[in-house]
N, C-alpha and C positions, 0 to 999 in steps of 0.2 A: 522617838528613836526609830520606829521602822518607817517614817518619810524620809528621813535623813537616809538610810540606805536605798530607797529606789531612785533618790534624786543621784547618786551615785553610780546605783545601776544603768542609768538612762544617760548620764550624761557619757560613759565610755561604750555605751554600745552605735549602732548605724541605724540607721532606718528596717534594714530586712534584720535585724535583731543578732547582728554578727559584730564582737569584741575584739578592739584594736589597741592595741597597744602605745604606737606610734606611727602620726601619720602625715607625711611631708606634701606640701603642694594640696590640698584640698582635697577634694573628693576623686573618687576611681573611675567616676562615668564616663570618662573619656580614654578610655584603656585602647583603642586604634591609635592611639598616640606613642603606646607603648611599644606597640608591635612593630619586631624588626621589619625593616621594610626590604623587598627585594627587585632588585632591577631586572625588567625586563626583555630580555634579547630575542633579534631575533633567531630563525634555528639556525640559519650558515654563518653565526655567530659563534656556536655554543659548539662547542667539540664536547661527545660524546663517549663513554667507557661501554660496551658493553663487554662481562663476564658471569660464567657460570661459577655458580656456588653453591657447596653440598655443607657448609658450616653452619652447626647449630641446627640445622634442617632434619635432624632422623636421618640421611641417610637420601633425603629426596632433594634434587636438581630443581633449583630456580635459578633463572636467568636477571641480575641484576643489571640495569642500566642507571650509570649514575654521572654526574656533571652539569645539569640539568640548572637554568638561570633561570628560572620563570615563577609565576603564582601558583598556588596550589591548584586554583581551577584550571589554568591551561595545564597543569598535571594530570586533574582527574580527567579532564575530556581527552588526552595525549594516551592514558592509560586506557582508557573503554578501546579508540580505535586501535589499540597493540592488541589488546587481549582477546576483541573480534578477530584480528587476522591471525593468532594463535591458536586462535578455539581453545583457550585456558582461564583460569586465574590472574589473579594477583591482587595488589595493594600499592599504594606511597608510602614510602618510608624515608624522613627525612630528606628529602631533595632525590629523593632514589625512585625507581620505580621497578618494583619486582613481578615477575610474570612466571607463574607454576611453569617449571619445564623447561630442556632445554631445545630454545629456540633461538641462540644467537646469530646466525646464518640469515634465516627468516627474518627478523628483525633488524639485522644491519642492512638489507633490501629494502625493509620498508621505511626505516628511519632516512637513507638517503635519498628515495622515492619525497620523503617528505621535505629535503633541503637541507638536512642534519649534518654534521660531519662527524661522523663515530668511526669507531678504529675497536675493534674486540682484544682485549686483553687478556692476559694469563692463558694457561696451557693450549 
């Protein structure tokens, strides 16, 4: 009686010892297959938002820039040189890129200086 339950056990679990229920198309090792894929432009492609926003923030101004067609890596290298010419923060968010502070003035400088075509929205 208790072979019969580990042959049971074994045969619904994976290899790293995680239980599946149901599972279409064979195995998950190929999960890059999954991933939405995103087309990359180039920047006098891409029109650009930037806007200041105190939502959900405490009370504190970060500068969103969002419209953004590219890989997360040309994200994160896109964010380091903003936040150097800010002398601030920030992060990627969803296709966004947020920069403590506001800097949209500064930023619409240097984002054209880069070949962008941004336009600063709201107030």
């Amino acid at each position: 009686m208790a072979s019969s339950k580990s042959k049971r056990q074994s045969s619904n679990s994976t290899a790293d010892g995680n239980r599946f229920v149901y599972q279409e198309f064979g195995e998950n090792s190929n999960s890059a297959a999954f991933e939405r894929g995103v087309q990359e432009l180039s920047p006098h492609q891409q029109n650009l938002r930037i806007q200041a926003s105190r939502k959900g923030r405490k009370g504190k101004t970060v500068t969103v820039i969002s419209g953004f067609q590219a890989q997360p890596e040309t994200l994160t290298k896109l964010l380091k040189q903003l936040k150097t010419q800010c002398g601030s923060g920030g992060t990627v968010k969803d296709d966004t890129l947020e920069i403590q502070g506001e800097h949209a003035q500064k930023l619409l400088q240097v984002l054209i200086q880069m070949g962008y075509k941004v336009k600063i929205s709201g107030g």
